[in-house]
SENU-63056 format. One line per field, with one value per atom (N, C-alpha, C, O): residue number from 0; residue in three letters; chain; atom name; z, x, y. Coordinates in Angstrom, 1 decimal. Atoms other than C-alpha are relative to their C-alpha. Layout:
BEGIN
i c(NUM ...)
aa c(ALA ...)
ch c(A ...)
at c(CA ...)
Z c(Z ...)
X c(X ...)
Y c(Y ...)
This chain:
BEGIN
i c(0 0 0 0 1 1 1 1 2 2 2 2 3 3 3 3 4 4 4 4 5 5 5 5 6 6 6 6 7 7 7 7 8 8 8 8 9 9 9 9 10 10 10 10 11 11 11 11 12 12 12 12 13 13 13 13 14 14 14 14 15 15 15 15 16 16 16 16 17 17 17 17 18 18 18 18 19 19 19 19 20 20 20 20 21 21 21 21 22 22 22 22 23 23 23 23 24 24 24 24 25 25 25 25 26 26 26 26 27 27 27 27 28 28 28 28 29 29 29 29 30 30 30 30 31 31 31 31 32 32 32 32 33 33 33 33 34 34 34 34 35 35 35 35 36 36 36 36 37 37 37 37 38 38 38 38 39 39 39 39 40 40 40 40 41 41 41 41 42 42 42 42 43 43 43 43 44 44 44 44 45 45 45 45 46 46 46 46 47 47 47 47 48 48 48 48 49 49 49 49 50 50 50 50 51 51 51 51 52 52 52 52 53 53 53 53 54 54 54 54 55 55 55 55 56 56 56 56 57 57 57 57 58 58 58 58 59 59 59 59 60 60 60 60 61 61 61 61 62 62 62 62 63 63 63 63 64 64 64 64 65 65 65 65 66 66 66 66 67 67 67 67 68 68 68 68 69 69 69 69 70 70 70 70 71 71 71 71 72 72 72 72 73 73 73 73 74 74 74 74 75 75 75 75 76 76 76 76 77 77 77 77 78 78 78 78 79 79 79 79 80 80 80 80 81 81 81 81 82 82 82 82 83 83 83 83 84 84 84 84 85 85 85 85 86 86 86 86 87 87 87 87 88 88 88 88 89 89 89 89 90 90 90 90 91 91 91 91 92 92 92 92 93 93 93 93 94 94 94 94 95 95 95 95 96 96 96 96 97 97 97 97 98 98 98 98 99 99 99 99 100 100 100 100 101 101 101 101 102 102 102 102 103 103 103 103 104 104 104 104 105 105 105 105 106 106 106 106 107 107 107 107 108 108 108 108 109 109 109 109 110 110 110 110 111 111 111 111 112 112 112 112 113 113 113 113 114 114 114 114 115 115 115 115 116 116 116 116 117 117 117 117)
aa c(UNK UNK UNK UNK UNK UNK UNK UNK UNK UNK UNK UNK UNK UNK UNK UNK UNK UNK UNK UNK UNK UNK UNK UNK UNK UNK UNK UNK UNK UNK UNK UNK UNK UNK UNK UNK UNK UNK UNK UNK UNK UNK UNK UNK UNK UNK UNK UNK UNK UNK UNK UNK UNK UNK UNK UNK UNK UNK UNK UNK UNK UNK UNK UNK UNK UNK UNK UNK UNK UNK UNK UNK UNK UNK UNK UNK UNK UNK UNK UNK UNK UNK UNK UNK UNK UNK UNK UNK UNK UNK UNK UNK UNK UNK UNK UNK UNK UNK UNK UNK UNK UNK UNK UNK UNK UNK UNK UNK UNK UNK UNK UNK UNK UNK UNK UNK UNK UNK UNK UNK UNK UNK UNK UNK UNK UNK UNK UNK UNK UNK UNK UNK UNK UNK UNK UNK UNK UNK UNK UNK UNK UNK UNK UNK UNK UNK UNK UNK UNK UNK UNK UNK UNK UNK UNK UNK UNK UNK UNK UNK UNK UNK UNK UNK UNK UNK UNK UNK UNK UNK UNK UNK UNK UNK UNK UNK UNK UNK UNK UNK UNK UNK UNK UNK UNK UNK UNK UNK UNK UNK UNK UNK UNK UNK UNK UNK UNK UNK UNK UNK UNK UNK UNK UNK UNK UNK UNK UNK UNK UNK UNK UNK UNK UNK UNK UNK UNK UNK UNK UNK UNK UNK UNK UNK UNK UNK UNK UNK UNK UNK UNK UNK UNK UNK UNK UNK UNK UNK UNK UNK UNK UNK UNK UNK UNK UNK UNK UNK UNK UNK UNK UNK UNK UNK UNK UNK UNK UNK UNK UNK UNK UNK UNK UNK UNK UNK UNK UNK UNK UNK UNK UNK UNK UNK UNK UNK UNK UNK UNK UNK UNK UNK UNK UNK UNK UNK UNK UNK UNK UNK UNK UNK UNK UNK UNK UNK UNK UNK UNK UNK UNK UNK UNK UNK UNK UNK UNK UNK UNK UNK UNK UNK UNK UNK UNK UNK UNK UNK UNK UNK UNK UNK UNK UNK UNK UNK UNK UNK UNK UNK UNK UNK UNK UNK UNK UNK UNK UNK UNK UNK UNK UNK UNK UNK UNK UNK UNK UNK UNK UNK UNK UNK UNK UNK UNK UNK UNK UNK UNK UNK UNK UNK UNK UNK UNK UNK UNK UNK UNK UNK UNK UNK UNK UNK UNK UNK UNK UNK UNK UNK UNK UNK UNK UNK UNK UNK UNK UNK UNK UNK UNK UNK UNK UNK UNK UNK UNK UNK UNK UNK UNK UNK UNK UNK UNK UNK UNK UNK UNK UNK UNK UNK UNK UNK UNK UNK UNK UNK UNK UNK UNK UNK UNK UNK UNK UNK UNK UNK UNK UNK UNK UNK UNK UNK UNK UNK UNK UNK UNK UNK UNK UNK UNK UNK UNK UNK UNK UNK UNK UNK UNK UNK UNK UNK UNK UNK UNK UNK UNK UNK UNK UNK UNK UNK UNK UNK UNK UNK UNK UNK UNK UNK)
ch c(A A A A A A A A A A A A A A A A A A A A A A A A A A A A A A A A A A A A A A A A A A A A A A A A A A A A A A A A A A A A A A A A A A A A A A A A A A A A A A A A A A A A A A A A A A A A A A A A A A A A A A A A A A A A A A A A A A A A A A A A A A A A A A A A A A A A A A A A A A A A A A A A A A A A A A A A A A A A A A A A A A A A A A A A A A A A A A A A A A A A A A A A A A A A A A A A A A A A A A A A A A A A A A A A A A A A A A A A A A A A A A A A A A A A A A A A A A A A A A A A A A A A A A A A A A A A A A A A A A A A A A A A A A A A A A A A A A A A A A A A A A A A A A A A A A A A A A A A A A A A A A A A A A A A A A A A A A A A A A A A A A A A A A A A A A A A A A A A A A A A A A A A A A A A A A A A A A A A A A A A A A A A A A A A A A A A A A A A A A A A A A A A A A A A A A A A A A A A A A A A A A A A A A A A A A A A A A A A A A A A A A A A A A A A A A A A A A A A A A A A A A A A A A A A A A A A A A A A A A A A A A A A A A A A A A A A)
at c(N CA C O N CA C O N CA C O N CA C O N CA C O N CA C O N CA C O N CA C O N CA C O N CA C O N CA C O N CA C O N CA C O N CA C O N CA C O N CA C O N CA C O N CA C O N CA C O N CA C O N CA C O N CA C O N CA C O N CA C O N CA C O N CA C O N CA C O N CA C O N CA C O N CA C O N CA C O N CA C O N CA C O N CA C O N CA C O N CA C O N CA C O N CA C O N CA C O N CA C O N CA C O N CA C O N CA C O N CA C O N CA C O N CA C O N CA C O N CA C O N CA C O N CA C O N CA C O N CA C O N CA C O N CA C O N CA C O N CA C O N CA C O N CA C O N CA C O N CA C O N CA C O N CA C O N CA C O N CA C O N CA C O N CA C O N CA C O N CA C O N CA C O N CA C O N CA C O N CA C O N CA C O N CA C O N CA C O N CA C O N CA C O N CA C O N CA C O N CA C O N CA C O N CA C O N CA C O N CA C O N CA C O N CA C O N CA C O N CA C O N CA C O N CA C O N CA C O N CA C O N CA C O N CA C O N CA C O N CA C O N CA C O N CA C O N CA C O N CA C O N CA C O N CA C O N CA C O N CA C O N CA C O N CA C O N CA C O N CA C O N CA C O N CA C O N CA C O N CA C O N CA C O N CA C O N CA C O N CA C O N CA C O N CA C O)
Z c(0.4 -3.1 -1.5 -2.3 2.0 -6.9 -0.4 -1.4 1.0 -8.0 0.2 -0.8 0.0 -6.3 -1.3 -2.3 1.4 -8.5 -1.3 -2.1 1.0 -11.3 -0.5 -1.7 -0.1 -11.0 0.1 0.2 -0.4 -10.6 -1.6 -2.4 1.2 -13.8 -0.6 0.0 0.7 -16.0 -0.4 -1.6 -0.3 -14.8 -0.3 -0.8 0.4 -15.3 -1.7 -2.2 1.5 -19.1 -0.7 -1.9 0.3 -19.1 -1.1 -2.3 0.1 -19.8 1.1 2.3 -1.7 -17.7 0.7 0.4 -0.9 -15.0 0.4 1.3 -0.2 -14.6 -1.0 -0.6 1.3 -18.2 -0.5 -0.8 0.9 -19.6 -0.8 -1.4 1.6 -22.6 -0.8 -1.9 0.7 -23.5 0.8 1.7 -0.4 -23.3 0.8 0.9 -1.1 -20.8 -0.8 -0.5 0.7 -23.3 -1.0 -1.3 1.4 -26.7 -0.4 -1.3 0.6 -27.3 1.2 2.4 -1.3 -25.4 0.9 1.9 -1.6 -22.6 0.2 1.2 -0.1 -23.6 1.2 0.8 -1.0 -20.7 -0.8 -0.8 0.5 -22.3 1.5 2.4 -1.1 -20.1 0.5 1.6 -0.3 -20.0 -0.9 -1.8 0.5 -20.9 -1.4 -1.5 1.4 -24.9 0.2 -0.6 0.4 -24.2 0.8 0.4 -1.0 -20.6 0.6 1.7 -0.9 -20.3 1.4 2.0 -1.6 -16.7 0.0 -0.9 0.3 -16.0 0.9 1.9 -0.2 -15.3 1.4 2.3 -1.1 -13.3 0.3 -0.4 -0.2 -12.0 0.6 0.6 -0.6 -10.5 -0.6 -1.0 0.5 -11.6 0.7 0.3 -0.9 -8.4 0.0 1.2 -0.3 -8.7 -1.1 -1.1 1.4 -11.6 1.3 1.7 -1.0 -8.4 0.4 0.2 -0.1 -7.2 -1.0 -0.6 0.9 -10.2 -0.1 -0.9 0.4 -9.8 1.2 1.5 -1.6 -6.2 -0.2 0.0 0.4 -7.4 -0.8 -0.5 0.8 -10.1 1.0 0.7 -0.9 -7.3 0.8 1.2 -1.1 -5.1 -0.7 -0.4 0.2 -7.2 -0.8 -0.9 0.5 -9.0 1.6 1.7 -1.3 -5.2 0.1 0.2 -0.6 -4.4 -1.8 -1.5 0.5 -7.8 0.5 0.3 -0.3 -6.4 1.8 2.5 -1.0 -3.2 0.0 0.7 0.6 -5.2 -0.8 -1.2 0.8 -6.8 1.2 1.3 -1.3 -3.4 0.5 1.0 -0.7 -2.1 -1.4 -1.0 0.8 -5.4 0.2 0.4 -0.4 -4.7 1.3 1.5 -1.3 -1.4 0.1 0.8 -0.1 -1.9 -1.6 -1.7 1.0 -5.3 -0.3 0.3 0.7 -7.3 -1.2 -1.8 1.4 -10.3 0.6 1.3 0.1 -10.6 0.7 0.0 -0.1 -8.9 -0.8 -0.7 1.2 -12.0 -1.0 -1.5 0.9 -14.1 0.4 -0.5 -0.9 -11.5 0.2 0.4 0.0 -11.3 -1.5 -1.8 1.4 -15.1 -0.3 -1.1 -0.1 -15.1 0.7 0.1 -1.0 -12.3 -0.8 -1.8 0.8 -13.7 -1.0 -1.0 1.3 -17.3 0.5 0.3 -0.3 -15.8 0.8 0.4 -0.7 -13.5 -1.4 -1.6 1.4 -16.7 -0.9 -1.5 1.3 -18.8 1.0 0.8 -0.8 -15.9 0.3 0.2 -0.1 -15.0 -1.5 -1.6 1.6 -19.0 0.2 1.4 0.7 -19.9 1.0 0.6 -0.7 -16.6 0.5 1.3 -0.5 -16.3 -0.3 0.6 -0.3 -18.0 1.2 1.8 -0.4 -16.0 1.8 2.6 -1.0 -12.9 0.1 1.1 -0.3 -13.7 0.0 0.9 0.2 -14.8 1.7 2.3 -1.2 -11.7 1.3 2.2 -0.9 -9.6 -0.3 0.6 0.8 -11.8 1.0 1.7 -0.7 -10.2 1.3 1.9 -1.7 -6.6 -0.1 0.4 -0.2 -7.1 -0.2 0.2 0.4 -8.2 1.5 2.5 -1.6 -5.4 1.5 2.4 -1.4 -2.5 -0.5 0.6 0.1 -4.0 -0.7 -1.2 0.3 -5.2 -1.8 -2.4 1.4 -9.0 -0.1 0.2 -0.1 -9.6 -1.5 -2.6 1.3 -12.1 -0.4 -1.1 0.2 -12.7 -0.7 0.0 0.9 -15.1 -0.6 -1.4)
X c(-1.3 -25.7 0.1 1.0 0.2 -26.9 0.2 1.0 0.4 -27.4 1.9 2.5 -1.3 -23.3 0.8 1.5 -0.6 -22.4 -0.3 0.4 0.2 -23.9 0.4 0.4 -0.6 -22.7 1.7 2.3 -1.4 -19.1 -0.2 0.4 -0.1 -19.5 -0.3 0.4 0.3 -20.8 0.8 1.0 -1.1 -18.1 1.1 2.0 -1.2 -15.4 0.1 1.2 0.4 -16.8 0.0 -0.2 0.5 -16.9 -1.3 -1.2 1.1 -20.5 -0.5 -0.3 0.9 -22.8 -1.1 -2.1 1.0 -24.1 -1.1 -1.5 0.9 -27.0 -1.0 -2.1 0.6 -28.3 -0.1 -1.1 -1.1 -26.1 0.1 0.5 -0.3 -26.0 0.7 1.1 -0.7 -24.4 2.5 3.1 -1.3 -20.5 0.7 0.3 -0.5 -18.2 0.9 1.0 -1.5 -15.1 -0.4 -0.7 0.1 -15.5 1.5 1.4 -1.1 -11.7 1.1 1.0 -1.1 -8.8 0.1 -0.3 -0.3 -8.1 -0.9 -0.7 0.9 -11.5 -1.2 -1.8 1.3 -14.2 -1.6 -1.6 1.1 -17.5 -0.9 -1.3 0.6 -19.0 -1.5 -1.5 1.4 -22.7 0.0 0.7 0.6 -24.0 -0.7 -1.7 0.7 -25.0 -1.2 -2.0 1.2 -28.0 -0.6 -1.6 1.8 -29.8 0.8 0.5 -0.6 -27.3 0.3 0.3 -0.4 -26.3 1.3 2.0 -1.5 -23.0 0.6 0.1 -0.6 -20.5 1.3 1.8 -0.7 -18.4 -0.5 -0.3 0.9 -20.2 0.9 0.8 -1.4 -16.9 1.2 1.4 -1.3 -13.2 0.9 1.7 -1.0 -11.8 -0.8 -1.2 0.5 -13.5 0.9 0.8 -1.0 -11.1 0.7 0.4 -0.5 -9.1 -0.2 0.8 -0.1 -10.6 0.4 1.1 -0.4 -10.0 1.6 2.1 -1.3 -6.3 0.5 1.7 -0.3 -6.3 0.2 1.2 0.1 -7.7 0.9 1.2 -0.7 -5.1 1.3 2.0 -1.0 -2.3 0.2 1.1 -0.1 -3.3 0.4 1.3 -0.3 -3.4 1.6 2.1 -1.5 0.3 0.7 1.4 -0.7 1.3 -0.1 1.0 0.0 0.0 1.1 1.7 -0.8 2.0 1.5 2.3 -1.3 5.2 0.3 1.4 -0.5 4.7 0.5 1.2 -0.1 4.4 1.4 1.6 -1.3 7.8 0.7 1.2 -0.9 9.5 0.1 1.2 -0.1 8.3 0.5 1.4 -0.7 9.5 1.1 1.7 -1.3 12.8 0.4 1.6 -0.4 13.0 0.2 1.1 0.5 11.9 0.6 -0.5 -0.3 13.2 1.4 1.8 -1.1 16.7 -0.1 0.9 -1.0 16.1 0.5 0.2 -0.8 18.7 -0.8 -1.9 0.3 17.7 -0.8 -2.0 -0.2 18.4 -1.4 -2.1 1.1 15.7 -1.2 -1.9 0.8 13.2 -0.3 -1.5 0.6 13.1 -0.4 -1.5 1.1 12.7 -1.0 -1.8 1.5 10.0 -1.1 -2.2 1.1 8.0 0.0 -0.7 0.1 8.5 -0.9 -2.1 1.1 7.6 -1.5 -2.3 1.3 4.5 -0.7 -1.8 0.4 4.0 -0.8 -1.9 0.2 3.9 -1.0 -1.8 1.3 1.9 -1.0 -1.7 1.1 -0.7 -0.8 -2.1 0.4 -1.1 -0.4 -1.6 1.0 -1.9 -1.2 -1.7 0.5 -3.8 -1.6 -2.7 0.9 -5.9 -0.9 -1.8 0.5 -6.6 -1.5 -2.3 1.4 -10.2 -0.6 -1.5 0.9 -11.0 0.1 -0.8 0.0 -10.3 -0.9 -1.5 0.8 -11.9 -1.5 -2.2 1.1 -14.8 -0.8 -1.8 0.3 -15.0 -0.3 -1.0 0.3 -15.0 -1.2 -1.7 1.4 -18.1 -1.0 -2.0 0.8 -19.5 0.0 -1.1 0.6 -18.7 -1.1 -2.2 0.7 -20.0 -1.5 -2.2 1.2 -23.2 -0.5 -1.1 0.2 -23.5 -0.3 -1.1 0.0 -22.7 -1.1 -1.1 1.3 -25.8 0.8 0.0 -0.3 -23.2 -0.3 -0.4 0.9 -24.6 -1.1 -1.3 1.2 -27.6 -0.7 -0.5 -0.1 -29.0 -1.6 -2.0 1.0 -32.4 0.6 0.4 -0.7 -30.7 -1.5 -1.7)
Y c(0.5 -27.0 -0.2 -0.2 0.0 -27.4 0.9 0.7 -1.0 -24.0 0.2 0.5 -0.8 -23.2 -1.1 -0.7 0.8 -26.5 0.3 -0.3 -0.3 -25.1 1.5 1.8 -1.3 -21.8 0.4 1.5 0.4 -22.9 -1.0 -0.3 1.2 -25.7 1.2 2.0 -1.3 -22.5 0.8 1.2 -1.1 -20.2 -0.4 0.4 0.4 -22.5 -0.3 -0.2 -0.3 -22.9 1.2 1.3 -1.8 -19.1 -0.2 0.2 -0.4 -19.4 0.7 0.7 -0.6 -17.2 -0.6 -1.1 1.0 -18.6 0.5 -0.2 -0.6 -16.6 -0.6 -1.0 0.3 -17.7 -1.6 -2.3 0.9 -20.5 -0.1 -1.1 -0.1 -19.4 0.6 0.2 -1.3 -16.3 -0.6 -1.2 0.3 -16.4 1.3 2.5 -1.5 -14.3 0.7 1.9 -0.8 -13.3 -0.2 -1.4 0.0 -12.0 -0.6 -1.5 0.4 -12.8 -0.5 -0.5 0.7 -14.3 0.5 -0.1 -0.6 -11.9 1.2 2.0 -0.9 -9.5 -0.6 -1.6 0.6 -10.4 1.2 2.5 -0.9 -8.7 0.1 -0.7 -0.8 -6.1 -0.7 -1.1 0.7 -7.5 -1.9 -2.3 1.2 -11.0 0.1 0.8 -0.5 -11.1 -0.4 0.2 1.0 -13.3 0.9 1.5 -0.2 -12.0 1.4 1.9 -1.4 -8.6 0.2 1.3 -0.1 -9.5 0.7 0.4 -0.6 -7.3 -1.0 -1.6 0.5 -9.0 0.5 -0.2 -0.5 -6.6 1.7 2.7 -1.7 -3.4 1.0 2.2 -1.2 -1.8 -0.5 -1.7 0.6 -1.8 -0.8 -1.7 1.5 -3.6 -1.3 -1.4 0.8 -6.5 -0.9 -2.1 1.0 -8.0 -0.4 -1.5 0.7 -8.4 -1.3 -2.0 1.5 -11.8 -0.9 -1.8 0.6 -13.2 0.0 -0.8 0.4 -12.8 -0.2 -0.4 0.8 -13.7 -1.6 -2.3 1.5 -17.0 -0.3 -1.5 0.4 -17.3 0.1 -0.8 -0.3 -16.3 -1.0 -1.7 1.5 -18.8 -1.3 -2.0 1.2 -21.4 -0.2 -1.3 -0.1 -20.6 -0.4 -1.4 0.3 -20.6 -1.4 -2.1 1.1 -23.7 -1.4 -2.5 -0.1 -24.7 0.2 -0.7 0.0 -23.4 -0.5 -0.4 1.1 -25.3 -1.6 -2.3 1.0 -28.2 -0.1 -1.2 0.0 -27.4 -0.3 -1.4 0.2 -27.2 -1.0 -1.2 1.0 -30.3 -0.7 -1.4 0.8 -31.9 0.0 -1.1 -0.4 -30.2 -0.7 -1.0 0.7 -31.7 -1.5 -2.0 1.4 -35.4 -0.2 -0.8 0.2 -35.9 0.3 1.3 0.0 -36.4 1.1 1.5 -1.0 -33.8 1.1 2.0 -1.6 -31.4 1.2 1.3 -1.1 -28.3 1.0 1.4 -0.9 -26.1 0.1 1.0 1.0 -28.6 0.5 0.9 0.2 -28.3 1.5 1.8 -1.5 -24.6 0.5 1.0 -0.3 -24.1 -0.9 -0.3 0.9 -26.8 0.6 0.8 -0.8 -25.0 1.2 1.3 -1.6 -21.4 -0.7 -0.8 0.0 -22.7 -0.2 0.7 0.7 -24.7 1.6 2.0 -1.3 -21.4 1.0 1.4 -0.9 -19.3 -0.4 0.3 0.6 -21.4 -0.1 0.9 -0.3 -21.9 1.1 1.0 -1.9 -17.7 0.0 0.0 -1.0 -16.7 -1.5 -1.5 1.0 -19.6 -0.5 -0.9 0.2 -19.9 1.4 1.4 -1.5 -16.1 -0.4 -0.6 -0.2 -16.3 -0.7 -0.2 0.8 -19.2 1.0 0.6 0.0 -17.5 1.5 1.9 -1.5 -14.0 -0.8 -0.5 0.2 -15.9 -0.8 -0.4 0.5 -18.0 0.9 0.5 -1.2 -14.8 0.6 1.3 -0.6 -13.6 -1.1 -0.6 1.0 -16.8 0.3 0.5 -0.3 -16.1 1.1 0.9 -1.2 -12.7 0.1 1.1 0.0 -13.7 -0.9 -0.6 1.2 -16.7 0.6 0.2 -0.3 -14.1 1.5 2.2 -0.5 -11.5 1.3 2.1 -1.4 -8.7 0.2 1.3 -0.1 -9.4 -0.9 -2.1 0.6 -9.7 -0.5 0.0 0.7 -12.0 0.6 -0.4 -0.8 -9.9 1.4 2.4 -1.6 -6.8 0.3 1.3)
């Protein structure tokens, strides 16, 4: 249960959890191909960016469930309340993309499909 908490705390840092040293993104929305420090790859096929925007999907959803029940149980305006969620939606998706590719780097390593021996 330590190594998935530390492999999860790492990933959400976009450090690599294999190492913890080397960083996962040379620049805002660049993910670098291998690890600078221990060269671990990060993504060995092109569908694998996928989880990473699964995880970012879900959690926007669970975001716009959270708008609904506000909408239900609450007095703001409607109108208010949908550009509130969208913006918050919007600013959430860019802003949490690395964290969610990176955190996908982490499962992938957790369930054996990268291997931290390069």
């Amino acid at each position: 249960m330590i190594r998935v908490l530390r492999v999860f705390w790492y990933s959400f840092w976009l450090i690599c959890p294999a190492c913890q040293r080397g960083r996962m993104f040379r620049s805002l929305f660049t993910m670098n191909v291998r690890c600078p420090t221990c060269s671990m790859v990060y993504e060995r096929d092109s569908g694998e960016v996928s989880g990473g925007m699964a995880i970012n999907t879900a959690l926007l959803c669970l975001i716009a469930i959270g708008g609904a029940v506000m909408a239900v149980t609450t007095t703001i305006p409607t109108g208010q309340l949908l550009l509130g969620v969208a913006t918050i939606m919007i600013l959430f998706g860019v802003f949490f993309y690395r964290h969610a590719r990176a955190l996908w780097v982490g499962i992938l390593l957790l369930a054996g499909t990268i291997n931290e021996d390069v």
